[in-house]
Structures are given as C-alpha cells and as structure tokens.
C-alpha angles and dihedrals in degrees: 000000000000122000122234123249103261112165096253084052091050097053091045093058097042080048098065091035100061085040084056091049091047088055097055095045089056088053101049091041094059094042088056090049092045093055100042080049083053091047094047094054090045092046081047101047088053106042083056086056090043085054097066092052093056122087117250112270124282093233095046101070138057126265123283134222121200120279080052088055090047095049090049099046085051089041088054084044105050091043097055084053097051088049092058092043084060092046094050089059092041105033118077092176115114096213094050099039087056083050090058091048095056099048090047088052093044107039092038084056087045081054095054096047085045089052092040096050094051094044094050089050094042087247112153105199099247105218098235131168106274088053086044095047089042089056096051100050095050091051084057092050105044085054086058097045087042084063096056119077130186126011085339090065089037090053091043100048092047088051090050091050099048084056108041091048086053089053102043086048089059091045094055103035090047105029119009094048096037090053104042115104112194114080101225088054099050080050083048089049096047106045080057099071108066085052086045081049093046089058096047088057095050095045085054097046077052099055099043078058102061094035080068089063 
C-alpha cells in the first residue's frame, strides 16, 4: 500500500533523489577525470617519443658557419629519407606510403642541390652538435617506431613526421638561413621551406585520415 504525499514524504523523496543524482555525478565525475588522466599520460607518452625526433633547439646551440649549416640541412635531409624508407617496408597504407614516396623523391633532389652547391663553392660539410644530436635522436626513433606494426606504426610515422617537418621549418627559417653566410646557400636555404611547408600540409591531411579509423 502506497503512502500518500504528505510534505514530509515529499522532502524525503526529493531528498534521496537529489542524493542519487549526486552519486552519479561523483561517479562520473571521477570516470571523466580518470580517462583524461589516461589521455594525458598517452599525449604525454607520444609527444616524448615525438621529442626525440625533433631537432635540438635553435637557441640552444652555437652559431654555425657554413660548412656546419651544410652538414645539418643534408643530415635533416638524409634522416627524413631513411624514415620513409622504413615506412615504405613496414607500412601497407596507400595514403601513407604515397606520403613516403614523396618525401624520399623531394628531400633526395634538396641533397643534390645541397652537394652540388658545396662542391661548386669548395665547402666541405663540417660534422657539429646539433647534426650529431639530430642523428642520434633519429637512431633512437626510428628503434621505437621499428617495434609498432600495423595502424599503430602508420599513426606513429605520420606523427613523427608532423612534427619533425614543424620543427625543421623553425630551425631553417630562425637559425640555418639567418647564419649562413654565403649568399647562394642562404637562396638555397630559403627556396627549402615551402617545400618543407608542402610537406608539413600533406603529413597533416595524412594524419586527420588515419585519426577517422
């Protein structure tokens, strides 16, 4: 037998009602934190891994003359070949193979302007800390992403790359082009970064592709 809805009935209902919606706001409210605490640590995770891909910071290091300069535009070169020569054995995904392709053809042809260019000025690329830190971290990269198969590694390469090419860009529009001396190098330098910027465009139209599967 019911009872009937006499006041004190009725607070006490709303009572427990509003204690039952505080409940399952606790609990929610715990679950949502939980799981940004859960995304934090994997964003974090990543963009530790992304770190190491990135050259040092521009500020960070001394300046450079010329045949420093040279040896660290064909180092960025020659890494972001050898990572789409990994992605094309370990990738099976049309859309980032092509994107592999692409970076092999255009940073190979950037490489034989830099080579020419030196040889034609008697420049002999001088080995410094910020090639020998780029080669490094690369080497330690391209272990991590060697371990990942699948749409893990794909995710993972075209990450590396977004951010790689947004670092390089800040290295050679701040440091590499401001340094240089000589006057056909800094040209060389300059006519680099919309292709550098070209590449940046196409690795994030890549990305926002796989994020949909």
């Amino acid at each position: 037998m019911s009872l009937p809805y006499t006041a004190t009935n009725y607070s006490a209902i709303l009572k427990n009602a509003v204690t039952f919606l505080l409940l399952i706001y606790s609990i929610h409210f715990k679950y949502i934190n939980k799981m940004k605490r859960v995304k934090f640590f994997v964003v974090s995770a990543l963009a530790l891994s992304l770190s190491a891909f990135t050259p040092k910071t521009y500020a960070q290091t001394a300046k450079l003359t010329d045949p420093e300069i040279a040896s660290v535009a064909v180092t960025a070169n020659q890494i972001d070949i050898q990572a789409a020569q990994q992605a094309q054995k370990k990738s099976k995904n049309a859309a980032v193979l092509d994107f592999a392709k692409t970076m092999i053809n255009d940073h190979q042809s950037v490489i034989d302007k830099a080579v020419a260019l030196v040889k034609k000025l008697g420049v002999t690329p001088k080995d410094n800390s910020l090639s020998r830190q780029l080669s490094a971290n690369a080497k330690k990269t391209m272990a991590k992403l060697e371990a990942k198969s699948g749409a893990a590694y794909d995710k993972a390469y075209v990450s590396n790359e977004v951010a790689y090419h947004k670092a390089v860009i800040a290295t050679v529009k701040n440091k590499l082009v401001p340094e240089s001396q000589n006057s056909e190098l800094k040209s060389l330098l300059q006519s680099v970064l919309p292709v550098l910027n070209s590449h940046l465009q196409h690795a994030e139209m890549v990305q926002k592709q796989l994020s949909k599967k």
